[in-house]
C-alpha positions in Angstrom: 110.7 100.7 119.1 111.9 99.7 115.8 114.5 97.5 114.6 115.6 98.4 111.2 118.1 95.8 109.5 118.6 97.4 105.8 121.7 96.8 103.4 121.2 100.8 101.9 122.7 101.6 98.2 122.9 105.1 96.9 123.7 108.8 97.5 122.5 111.0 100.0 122.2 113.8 98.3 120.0 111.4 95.8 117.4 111.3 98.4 115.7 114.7 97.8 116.0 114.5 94.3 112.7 113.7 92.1 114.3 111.9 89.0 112.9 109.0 86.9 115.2 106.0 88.3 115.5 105.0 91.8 118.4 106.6 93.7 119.0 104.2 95.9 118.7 100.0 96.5 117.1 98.9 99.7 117.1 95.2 100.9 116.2 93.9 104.5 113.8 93.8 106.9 112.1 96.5 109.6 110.6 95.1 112.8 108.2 97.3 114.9 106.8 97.4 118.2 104.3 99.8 119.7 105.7 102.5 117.1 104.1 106.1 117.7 104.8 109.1 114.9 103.1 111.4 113.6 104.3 113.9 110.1 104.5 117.4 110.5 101.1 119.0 108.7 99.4 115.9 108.7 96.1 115.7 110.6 97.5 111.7 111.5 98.0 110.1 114.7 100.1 107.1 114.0 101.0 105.0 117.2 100.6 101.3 118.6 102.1 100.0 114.9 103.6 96.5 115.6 104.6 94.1 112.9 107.7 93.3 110.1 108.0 94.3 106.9 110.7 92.7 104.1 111.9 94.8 101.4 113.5 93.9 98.4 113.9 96.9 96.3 110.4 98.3 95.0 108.7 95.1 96.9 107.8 95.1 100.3 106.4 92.5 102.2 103.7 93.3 105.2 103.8 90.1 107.9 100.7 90.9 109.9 101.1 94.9 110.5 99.1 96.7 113.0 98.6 99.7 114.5 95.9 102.6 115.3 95.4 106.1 113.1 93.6 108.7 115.1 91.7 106.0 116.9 90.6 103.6 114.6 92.7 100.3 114.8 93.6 98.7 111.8 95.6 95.6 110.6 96.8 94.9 107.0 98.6 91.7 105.7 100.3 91.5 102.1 102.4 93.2 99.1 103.3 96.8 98.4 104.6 97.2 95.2 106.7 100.4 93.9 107.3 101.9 96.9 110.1 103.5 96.5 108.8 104.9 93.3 106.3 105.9 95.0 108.3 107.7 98.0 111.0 109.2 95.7 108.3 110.3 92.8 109.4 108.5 90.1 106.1 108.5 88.8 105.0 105.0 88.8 101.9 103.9 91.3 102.2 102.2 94.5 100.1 99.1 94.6 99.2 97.6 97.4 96.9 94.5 97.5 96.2 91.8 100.5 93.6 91.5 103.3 92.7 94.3 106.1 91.0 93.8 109.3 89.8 96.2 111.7 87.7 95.9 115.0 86.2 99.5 114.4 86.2 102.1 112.0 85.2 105.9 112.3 85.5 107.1 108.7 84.7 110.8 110.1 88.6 110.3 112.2 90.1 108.7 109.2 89.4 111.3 106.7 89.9 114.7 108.9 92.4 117.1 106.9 93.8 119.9 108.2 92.4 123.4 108.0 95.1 126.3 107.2 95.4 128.9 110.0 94.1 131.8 108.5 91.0 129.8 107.0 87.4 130.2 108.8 86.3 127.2 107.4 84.2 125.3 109.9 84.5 121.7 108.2 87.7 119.7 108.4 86.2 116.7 107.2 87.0 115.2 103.7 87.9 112.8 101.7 90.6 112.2 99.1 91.2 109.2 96.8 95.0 109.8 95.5 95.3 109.2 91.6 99.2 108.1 92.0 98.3 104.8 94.6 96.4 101.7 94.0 94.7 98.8 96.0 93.1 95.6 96.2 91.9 94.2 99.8 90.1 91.4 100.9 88.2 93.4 103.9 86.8 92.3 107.6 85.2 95.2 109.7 83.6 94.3 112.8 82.1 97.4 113.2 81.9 100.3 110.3 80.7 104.1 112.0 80.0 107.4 109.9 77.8 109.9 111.9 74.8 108.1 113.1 75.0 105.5 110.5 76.5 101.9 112.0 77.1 99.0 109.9 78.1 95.6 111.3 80.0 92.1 110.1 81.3 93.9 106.6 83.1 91.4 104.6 84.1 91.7 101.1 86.4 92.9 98.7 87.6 97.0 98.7 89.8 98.6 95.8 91.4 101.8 94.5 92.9 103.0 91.5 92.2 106.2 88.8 90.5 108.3 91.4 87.7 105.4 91.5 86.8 103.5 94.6 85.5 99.9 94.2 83.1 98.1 96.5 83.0 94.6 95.5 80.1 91.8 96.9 80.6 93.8 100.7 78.3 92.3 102.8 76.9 94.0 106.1 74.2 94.1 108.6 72.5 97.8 109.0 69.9 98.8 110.4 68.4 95.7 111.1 68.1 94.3 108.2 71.4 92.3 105.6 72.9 94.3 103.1 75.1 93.1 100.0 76.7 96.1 97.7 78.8 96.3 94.4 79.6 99.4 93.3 81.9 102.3 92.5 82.8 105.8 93.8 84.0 108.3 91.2 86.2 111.5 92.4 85.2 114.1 90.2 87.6 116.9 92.3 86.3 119.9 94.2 85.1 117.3 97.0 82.3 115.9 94.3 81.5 112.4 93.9 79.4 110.2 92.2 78.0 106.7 93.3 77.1 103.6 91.3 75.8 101.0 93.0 73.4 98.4 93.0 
């Protein structure tokens, strides 16, 4: 279910345009309950997503959103800023910044892409960090899974932006022992990476 109450400005025809201005002015709110979608060539389950949002032009509000993707249920309180820009490829970056909680992640699930049809490729797992969004969040995960690796308790702060990844004072337990990291990952494209930590 969703309950959309929007006050909508603009054309149509506006919507498929890329152009630098906004085509359009949005302001209201969007309530959902137990929400399931999923977008056509994306590898993503969406479904269970319950919460508000408030939007005010190129601000939206998040009140306590939740919901699951491909498994792995997540919850994420705060600000989204530019989003419309960011929908209608203005070129400006969507921001997002606040505090995410989830009980379990399965980064393996989370980063599956799609492999085309006439492709033999036996891997569909990989990861992208997207150069046009940015975010800042203040991070609880119960429980962290990649493989056979399992981390526990991880609390700290996680953020994108530039193609870099930023681990900042994340604390965990690990293989039984306490862990505290601060570092960065660097895309370097192809599916290369680099790590700095300490």
């Amino acid at each position: 279910i969703a309950i959309v109450n929007l006050d909508i400005e603009g054309k149509v025809a506006d919507f498929k345009k890329k152009t630098k201005d906004l085509p359009a002015r949005f302001e209201g709110n969007i309530e959902t309950r137990n929400l399931k979608m999923a977008f056509s060539g994306s590898p993503y389950v969406y479904s269970n997503i319950s919460g508000k949002v408030y939007a005010s032009n190129n601000l939206l509000k998040i009140d306590t959103l939740h919901g699951n993707i491909n498994g792995n249920t997540l919850g994420l309180k705060g600000y989204a800023r530019h989003l419309l820009d960011y929908l209608f490829s203005t070129g400006k970056q969507l921001e997002v910044e606040g505090s995410f909680y989830s009980p379990h992640i399965d980064i393996p699930s989370l980063t599956a892409t799609n492999t085309p049809k006439n492709s033999t490729a036996a891997d569909t797992t990989g990861i992208v960090i997207p150069g046009n969004t940015s975010f800042k969040l203040k991070t609880k995960i119960d429980r962290l899974t990649f493989n056979k690796f399992l981390a526990r308790k991880l609390i700290g702060t996680i953020a994108m932006g530039g193609g870099v990844l930023t681990l900042n004072n994340l604390d965990f337990e690990a293989m039984n022992g306490s862990f505290a990291l601060t570092g960065n990952v660097f895309d370097k494209g192809n599916g290369q990476f680099v790590i700095s930590a300490q």
